[in-house]
N, C-alpha and C positions, 0 to 999 in steps of 0.2 A: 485709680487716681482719686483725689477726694477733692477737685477743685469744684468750688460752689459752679450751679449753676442757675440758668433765671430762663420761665418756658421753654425746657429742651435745650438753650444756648450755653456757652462756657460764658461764666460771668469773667470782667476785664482783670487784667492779671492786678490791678489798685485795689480793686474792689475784694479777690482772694485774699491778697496781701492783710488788709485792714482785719477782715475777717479770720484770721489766724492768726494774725498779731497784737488783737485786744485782749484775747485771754493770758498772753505773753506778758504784756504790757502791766497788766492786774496782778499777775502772779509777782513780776519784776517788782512793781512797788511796794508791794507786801513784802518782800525779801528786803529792799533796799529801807522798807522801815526799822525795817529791826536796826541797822546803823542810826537812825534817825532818832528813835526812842532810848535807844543807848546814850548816845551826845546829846541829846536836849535834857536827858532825865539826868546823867551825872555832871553835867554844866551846872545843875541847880543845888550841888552838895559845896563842891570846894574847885579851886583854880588847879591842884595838886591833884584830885583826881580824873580833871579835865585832860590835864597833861597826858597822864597814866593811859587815859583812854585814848587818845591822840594816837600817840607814840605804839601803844600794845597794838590796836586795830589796824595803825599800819604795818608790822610788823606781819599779821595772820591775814591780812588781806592779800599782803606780798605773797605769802604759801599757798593761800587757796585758790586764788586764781588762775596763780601757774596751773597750779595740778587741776581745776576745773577745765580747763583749757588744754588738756589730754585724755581727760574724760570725755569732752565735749567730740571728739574727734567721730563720736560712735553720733552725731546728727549725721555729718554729709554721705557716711557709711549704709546707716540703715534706710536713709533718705531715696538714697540711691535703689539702694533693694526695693525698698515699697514701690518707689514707683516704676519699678521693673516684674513688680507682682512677684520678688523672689521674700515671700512670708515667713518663711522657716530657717531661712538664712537671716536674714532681720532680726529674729529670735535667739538664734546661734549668736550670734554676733555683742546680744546685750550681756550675755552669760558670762562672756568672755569680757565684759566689759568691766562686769563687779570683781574679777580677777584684779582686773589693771587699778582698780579703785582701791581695793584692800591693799596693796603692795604701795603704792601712793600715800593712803595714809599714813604707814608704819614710816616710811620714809617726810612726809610733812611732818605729822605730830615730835620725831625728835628732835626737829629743827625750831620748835617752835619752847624745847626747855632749855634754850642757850641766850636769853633775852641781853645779856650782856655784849655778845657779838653784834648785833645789831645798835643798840643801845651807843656804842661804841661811837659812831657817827654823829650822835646829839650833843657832843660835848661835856660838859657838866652839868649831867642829870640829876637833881637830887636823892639822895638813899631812899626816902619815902619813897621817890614816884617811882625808883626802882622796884621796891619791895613789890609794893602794886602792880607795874606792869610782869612781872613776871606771875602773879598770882592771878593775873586775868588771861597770862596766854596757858599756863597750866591747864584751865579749863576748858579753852578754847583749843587744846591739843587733843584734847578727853571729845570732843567734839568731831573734830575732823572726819573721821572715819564716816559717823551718818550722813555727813553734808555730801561726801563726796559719795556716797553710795546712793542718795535722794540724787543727783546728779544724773547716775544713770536712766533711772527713772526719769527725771523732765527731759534728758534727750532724748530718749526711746519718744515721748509725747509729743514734744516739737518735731521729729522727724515724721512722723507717720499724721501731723496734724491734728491730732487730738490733744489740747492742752486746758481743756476745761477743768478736766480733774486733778490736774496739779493747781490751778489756780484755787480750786477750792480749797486744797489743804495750804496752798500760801494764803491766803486770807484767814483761814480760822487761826492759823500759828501764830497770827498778830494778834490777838486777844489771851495768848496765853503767853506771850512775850510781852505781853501790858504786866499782866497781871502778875509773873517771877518779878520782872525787873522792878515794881512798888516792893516787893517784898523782899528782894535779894539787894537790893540798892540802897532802898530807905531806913529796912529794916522791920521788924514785927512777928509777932505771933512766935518770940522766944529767939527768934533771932538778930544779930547787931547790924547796924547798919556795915554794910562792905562797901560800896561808892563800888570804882571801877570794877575790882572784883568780882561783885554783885553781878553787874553787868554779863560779864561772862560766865558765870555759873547757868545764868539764864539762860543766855544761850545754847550752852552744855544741853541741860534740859529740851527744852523747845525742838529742837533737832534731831533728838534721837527719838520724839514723839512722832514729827514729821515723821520721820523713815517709815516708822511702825504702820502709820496710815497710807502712805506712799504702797507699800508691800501687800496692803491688802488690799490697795488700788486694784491696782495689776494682776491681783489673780481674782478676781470678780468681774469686771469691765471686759465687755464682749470686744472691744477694739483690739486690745492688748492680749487677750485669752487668743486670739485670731492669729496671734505672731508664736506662739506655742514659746514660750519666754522660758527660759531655761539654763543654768548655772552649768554645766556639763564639767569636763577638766579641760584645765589651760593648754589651749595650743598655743605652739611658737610661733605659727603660720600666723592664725591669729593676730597676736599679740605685734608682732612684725606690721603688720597691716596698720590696726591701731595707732604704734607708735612710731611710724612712720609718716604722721598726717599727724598725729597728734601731739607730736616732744615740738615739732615748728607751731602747732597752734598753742600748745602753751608758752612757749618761748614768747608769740605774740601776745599772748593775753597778759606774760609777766613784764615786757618792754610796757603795754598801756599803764598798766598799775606802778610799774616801777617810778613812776614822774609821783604820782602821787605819794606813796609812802615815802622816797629818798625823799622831797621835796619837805612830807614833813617831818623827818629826823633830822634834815638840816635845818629846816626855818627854828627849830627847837630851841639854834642856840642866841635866838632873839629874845629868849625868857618865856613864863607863862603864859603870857596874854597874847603874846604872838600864836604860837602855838596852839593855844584855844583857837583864835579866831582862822587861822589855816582849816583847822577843822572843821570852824561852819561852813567855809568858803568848799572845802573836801567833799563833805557832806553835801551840799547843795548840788555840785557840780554828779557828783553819783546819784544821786535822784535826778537830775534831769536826766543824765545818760541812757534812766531806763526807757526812754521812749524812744529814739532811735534803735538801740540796741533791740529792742522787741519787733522794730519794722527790719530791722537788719537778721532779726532771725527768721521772722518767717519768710522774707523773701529769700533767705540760701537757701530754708528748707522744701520754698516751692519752687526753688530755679533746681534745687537737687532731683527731686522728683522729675521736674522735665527730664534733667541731662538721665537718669536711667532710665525713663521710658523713650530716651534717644529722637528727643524735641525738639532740639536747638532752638527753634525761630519762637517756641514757646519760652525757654528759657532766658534767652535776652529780651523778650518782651518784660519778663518776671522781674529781669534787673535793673531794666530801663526803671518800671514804674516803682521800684522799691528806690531806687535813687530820687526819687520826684518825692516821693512822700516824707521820706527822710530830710530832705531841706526844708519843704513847706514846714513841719512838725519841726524843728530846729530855729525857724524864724518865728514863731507863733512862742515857741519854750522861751525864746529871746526876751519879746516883748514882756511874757507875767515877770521875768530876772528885773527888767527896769523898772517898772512898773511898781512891782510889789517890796522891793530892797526892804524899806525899814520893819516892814510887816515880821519879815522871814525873819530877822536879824532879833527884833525881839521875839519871835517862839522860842531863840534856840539857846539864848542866856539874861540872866541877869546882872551879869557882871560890866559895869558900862564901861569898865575899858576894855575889856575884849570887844564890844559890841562897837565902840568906835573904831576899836582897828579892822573888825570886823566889815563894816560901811566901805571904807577906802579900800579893801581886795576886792569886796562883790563886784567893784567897778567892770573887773575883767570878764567877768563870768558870763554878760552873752555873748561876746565874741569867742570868748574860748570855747563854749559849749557850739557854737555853729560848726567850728573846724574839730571838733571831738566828734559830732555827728558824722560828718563828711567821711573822714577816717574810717568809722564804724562800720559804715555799709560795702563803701571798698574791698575793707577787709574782708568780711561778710561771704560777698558777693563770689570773690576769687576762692574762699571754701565751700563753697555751694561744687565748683569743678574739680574738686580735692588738690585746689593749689595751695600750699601751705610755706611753703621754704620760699617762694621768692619775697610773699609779704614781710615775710620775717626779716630779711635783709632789706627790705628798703625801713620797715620799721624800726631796726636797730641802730639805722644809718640814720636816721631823721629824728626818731623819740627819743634816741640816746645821746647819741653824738652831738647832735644842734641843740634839744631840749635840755635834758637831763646834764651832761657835761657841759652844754654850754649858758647853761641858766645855774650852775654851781660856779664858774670859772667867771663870768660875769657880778653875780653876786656875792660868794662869800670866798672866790680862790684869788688866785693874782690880780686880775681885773675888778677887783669888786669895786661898785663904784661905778663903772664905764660906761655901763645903761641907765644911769641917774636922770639925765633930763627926759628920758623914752618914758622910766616908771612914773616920774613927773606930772609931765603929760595926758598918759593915757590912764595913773591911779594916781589924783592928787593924794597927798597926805598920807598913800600907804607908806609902811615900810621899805625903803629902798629894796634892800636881800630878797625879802619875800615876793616882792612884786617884781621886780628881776627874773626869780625863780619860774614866775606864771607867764610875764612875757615870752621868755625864750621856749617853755613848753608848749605855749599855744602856735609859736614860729614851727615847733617839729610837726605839732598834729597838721599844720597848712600843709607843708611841705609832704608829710606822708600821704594825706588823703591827695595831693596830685601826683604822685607816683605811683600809689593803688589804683588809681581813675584809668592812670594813661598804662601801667602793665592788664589792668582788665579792656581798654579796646583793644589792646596785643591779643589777646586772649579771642577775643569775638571776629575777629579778622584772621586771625588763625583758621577761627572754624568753618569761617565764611569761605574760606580756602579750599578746605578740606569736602565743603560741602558741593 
């Protein structure tokens, strides 16, 4: 096991926790900048490639997520091994993992050269920000394959708790995702300026640089040489296993993101400046997310390790105190949202009517972000036990059903209009649609994180049964 300890004692499962979830957390915002330097840097070109970038990002966010979220499947897997001391099984396992990656990509990357399909949702898109977003997912298609193959890599590291070395190469990638995007975005040194484009060409680059450094991670690092890491040929057993825990956690990961992207192909058809400002408000809300989502990872990966070293009373310690950290850290994200509104809002444009409509949506964003948190570790928590299909149905039931259709049906379907004095209220002077759209989503994340809460003490009561 590799929980810290302090003279000879097992340090408290908060204090494990924190300790495996800052290199998480470091690695996550380094990832989650590259969205941030993307939309601040082509905010500063044109409102047309604003859009472009808007609309594309949600479009390959919606891809990648899913399928990182069948990837991911290989945490609670090998988590499990490790801290069952089954090492070579561990290794087996990540082999078969780049298997399920490459088959993933071929199947993401085609979906991502039909930009009209999607697009279809936004109404009337203009032909430019067409052209554009289809030349920025092109690249970001050419992309896919690395990111989800880096994938296996950070889960192989978060499972077995060694995530310092991924953090290091997510932090340097952000200086060479500086340095494409001045020069693929702005333009120079013989080449034209592309805006969104740009944007995604970089990260084409950057990505497949990652991998290169990721691979030689892992066969150097005595952590990782220790699980004897190995490609082998695909088994069906395998891959069975995988996607069997893994098609329900993507599904979950594509219900989370699905509020965000549909949310912004519909708010689209409020014009540019809407649409920009959904984005900082998108943007915002995915940067903070990484700091739950980092205490929510390490604590599956240290409740996983319990449940195969067949811990119990260590693993609900582990989710207790991952639940605890996760709000404090949620109510703390809350206040800098309040607090710092107009700061944030001028880094990310100059454009002052996006930045005004911009103002009136931040309004939502620390209460939405507490119940996004909440959500997060639930879910978390219940794949640390390789529960996967029940979260999924209460998230499809809640994020879809209440959020997603009922924040469309509300705002822009039969009903629009109905939640006017609520948007009112709680976002003066936003746009009715838009703030509708955020209302009702932040109503599904409430509702999911207490149903994830109350099927995880089903769970602990169960074992408490059993035991």
């Amino acid at each position: 096991m590799t929980a810290a300890s302090h003279a000879g004692r097992p340090a408290a499962p908060w204090r494990t926790i924190l300790q495996q979830a800052w290199p998480i957390l470091v690695s996550s915002w380094a990832g989650i900048i590259f969205a941030v330097l993307d939309t601040a840097m082509v905010g500063h070109t044109s409102a047309a490639d604003l859009q472009a970038m808007s609309l594309g990002a949600s479009v390959y966010i919606t891809i990648f997520v899913g399928l990182m979220g069948v990837v991911h499947a290989l945490i609670p897997i090998i988590a499990q091994h490790f801290g069952a001391g089954r090492l070579h099984e561990a290794g087996r396992i990540w082999g078969q993992g780049i298997w399920l990656a490459l088959i993933l990509s071929a199947l993401g990357g085609a979906s991502l050269l039909f930009p009209d399909a999607w697009l279809s949702l936004s109404g009337d898109v203009e032909p430019e920000v067409r052209r554009r977003v289809a030349g920025y997912l092109i690249a970001l298609a050419l992309a896919l394959p690395s990111a989800l193959l880096f994938r296996t890599i950070y889960a192989t590291s978060t499972a077995i708790s060694h995530t310092r070395e991924v953090m290091a190469i997510n932090v340097g990638s952000v200086a060479f995702k500086l340095l494409f995007n001045v020069w693929f975005i702005f333009g120079g040194l013989g080449l034209p300026a592309m805006g969104a484009v740009g944007a995604g060409i970089s990260t084409l680059v950057v990505d497949w640089m990652m991998l290169a450094a990721g691979w030689w991670m892992i066969r150097r690092r005595p952590a990782f040489r220790a699980l004897s890491l190995r490609l082998g040929r695909p088994r069906w057993a395998d891959q069975k296993e995988l996607l069997r825990l893994g098609l329900p956690m993507g599904g979950s990961y594509l219900i989370e993101v699905c509020a965000f992207s549909f949310m912004a192909l519909l708010i689209a058809r409020d014009g540019l400046y809407v649409s920009g400002a959904q984005q900082i408000l998108a943007n915002l809300i995915a940067l903070s997310y990484m700091l739950p989502m980092s205490l929510s990872l390490a604590t599956a990966s240290l409740t996983a390790q319990a449940v195969g070293a067949r811990d119990p009373a260590l693993a609900k310690r582990t989710g207790m105190s991952g639940i605890g950290l996760v709000a404090l850290g949620a109510l703390l994200t809350g206040v800098i949202l309040i607090t710092g509104r107009d700061a944030i809002v001028r880094a990310y444009t100059d454009e002052i009517q996006v930045a005004v409509i911009a103002l009136t949506l931040l309004q939502i964003a620390p209460w939405f972000h507490f119940w996004d948190a909440m959500h997060c570790i639930g879910a978390y928590i219940l794949r640390a036990y390789k529960i996967a299909v029940v979260p999924l149905i209460l998230q499809v039931s809640a994020l879809t059903g209440l959020g997603l259709v009922g924040g469309w049906w509300a705002g822009y379907g039969p009903a629009a209009g109905m939640l006017a004095p609520v948007a009112h209220r709680l976002m003066p002077g936003a746009p009715v649609g838009a703030a509708t759209m955020w209302i009702m989503a932040m109503a599904g994340l409430l509702l999911s994180a207490l149903l994830l809460f109350a099927w995880y003490g089903h769970v602990l009561r169960r074992q408490a049964r059993s035991a």
